[in-house]
C-alpha positions in Angstrom: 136.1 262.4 128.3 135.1 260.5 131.3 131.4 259.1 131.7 130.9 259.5 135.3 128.1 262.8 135.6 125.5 260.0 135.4 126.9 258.0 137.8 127.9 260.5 140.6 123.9 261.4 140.4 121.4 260.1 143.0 118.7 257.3 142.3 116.0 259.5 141.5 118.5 262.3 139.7 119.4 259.3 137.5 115.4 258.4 136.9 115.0 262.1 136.5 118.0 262.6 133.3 117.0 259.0 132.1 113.3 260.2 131.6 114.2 263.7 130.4 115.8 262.2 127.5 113.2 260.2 126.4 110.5 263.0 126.4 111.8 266.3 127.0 109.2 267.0 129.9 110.1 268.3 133.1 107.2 268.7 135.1 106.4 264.9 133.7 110.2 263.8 134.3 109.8 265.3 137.6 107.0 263.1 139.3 108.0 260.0 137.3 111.5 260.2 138.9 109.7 260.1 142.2 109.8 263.4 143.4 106.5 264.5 145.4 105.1 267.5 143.9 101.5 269.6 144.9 100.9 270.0 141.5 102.0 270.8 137.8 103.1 274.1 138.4 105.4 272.9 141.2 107.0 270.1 139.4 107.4 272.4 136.5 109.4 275.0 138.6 111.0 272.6 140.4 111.9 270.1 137.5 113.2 273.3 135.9 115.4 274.2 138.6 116.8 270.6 138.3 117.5 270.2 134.9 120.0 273.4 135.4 121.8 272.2 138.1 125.6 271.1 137.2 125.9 267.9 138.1 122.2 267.1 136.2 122.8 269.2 133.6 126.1 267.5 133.0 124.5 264.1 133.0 121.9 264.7 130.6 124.7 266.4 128.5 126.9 262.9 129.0 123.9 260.5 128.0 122.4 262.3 124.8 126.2 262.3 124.0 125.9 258.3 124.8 123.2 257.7 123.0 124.1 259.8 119.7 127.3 257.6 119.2 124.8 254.4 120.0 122.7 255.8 117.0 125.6 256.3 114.7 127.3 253.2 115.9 123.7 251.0 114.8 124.1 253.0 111.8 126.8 252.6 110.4 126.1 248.4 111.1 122.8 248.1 109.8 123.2 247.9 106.3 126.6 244.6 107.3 125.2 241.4 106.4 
């Protein structure tokens, strides 16, 4: 499969998947990413709509797929000496 979702994404898409990984919160992931926002409620509805756009959605799908083989890889080398 090709890796190139994350890298087709804009700057602040990128921040936004990147951040989403790491905590699951979209309203959160939202602002951090550098989007302005009047409030929770609007970075929750919009971080929502985000997260299940195509391109996004197939970037977060890309990375978690990333970093699952990263956590097998370190793994299955930890116990090598």
């Amino acid at each position: 499969m090709s890796r190139t979702a994350y890298a087709g994404l804009k700057p602040k898409h990128q921040k936004f998947v990147g951040d989403y990984i790491e905590n699951g919160s979209v309203a959160g992931t939202y602002r951090r990413a550098g989007f302005k926002t009047d409030g929770h409620h609007a970075a929750e509805s919009n971080g929502s709509r985000l997260i299940t756009r195509d391109d996004v959605k197939a970037a977060v799908e890309e990375r978690q797929a990333d970093r699952s083989q990263t956590e097998v890889d370190a793994r299955a080398g930890g116990g090598a000496c």
